[in-house]
N, C-alpha and C positions, 0 to 999 in steps of 0.2 A: 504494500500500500504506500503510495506516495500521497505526501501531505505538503503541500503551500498554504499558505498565507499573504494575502497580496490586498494592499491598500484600496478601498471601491475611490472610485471615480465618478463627474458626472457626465461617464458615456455607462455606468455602470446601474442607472437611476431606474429603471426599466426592469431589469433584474431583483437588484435592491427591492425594491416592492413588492414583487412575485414572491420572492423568498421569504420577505419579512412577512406577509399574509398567510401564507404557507405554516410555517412555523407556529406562527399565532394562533393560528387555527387550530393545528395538531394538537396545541399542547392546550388550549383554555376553551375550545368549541365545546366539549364535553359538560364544563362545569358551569356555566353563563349562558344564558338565553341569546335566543339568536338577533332579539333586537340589542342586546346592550352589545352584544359580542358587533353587531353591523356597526353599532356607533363608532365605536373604538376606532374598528379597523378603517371604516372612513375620515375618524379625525387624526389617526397617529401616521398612518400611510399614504394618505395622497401622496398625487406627485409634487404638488407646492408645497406642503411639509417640508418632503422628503428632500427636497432643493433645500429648503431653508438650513434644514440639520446636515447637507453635505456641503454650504456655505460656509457656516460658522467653524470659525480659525481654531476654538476649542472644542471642537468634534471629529471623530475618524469614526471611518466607517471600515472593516475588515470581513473580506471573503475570505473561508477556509475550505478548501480546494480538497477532497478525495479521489487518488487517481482522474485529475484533471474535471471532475463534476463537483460544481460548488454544495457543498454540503452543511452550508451555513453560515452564521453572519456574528462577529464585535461590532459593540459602537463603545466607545468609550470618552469621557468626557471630560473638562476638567474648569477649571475658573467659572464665571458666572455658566456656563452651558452645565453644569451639574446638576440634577433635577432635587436637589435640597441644597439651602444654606450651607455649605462645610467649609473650612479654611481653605487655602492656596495648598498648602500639602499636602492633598489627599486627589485621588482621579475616580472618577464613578463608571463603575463596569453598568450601564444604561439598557442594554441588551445584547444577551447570548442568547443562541438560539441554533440548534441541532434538528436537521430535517431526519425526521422520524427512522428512514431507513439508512441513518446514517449514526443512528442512535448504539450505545454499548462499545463503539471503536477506539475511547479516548480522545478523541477529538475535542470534548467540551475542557480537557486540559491542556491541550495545546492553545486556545484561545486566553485561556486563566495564563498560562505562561508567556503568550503576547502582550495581555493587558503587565500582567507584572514589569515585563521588559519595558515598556510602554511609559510605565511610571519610574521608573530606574534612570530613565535616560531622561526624565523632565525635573528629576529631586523632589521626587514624591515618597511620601514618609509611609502614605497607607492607600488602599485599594477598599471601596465600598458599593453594594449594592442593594437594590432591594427584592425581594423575592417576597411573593405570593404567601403567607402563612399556611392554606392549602396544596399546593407546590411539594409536599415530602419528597419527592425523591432529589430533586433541585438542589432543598435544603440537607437533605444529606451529602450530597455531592460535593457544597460549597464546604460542608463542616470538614467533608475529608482534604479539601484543599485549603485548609485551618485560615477559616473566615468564622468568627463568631458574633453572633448575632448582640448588637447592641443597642437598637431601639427600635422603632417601629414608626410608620405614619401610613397616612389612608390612599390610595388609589383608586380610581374611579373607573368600572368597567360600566362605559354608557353612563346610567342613574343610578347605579347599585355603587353603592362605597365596599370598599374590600378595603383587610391591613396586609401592607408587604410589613415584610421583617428587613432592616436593616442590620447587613453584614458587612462587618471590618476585617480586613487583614492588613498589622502590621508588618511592614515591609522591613 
């Protein structure tokens, strides 16, 4: 198995989308109605979003490539683009996201080890993100990659309020 990692672009905007919908779907279409789930995926995914978010100077967007088929998607963020208040120290892993048949390969650690590098080369002290409180295997996975969970705030799928759990790893 050959594995890349390669910076998205915006000829890569097209994709980006399909993937990111993709993704979303697999993993939270099951738990949410299908109107809050449509809201979502129409306000976090357009394509004018998704120009805005592969605009802004403190955001990257990362494809990870399985034998040459994109098998999933970082965004990683840092200064005001952080989707909480947190100091300059710290960079917010925003969304990973593993297309289902690409799921169990390790792949969701080589993007945790992107994001790590990521923050290493800007003098980032720590790595945070937020995860689903229903999400268990997610939240296991992050614990094995020793992020622990240190506060929590709300997320909105559609009109339904959900709590992600907020995870830190110090770097």
């Amino acid at each position: 198995m050959t594995i890349n990692i390669n910076k998205c672009t915006f000829e890569d905007i097209g994709l980006l989308q399909e993937i990111s919908i993709e993704t979303f779907n697999e993993t939270f279409k099951n738990q949410n109605s299908p109107e809050n789930m449509k809201a979502y995926l129409n306000r976090a995914f357009n394509l004018k979003q998704l120009e805005k978010e592969l605009s802004n100077i403190s955001s990257d967007f990362y494809f990870i490539y399985s034998n040459e088929e994109v098998a999933g998607y970082l965004k990683v963020n840092t200064n005001d683009a952080q989707s909480e208040i947190m100091d300059n120290d710290s960079l917010e892993i925003e969304r990973i996201y593993i297309r289902n048949k690409f799921h169990k390969q390790g792949l969701g650690k080589y993007l945790i080890n992107k994001a790590i590098e990521i923050a290493i080369e800007r003098n980032k002290e720590k790595i945070w993100l937020g995860v689903w409180e229903k999400n268990e295997s997610a939240i296991t996975f992050y614990k094995k990659m020793e992020f622990v969970q240190t506060e929590a705030h709300s997320f909105y799928m559609g009109d339904e309020e959900q709590i992600d759990f907020i995870m830190t790893k110090t770097l």
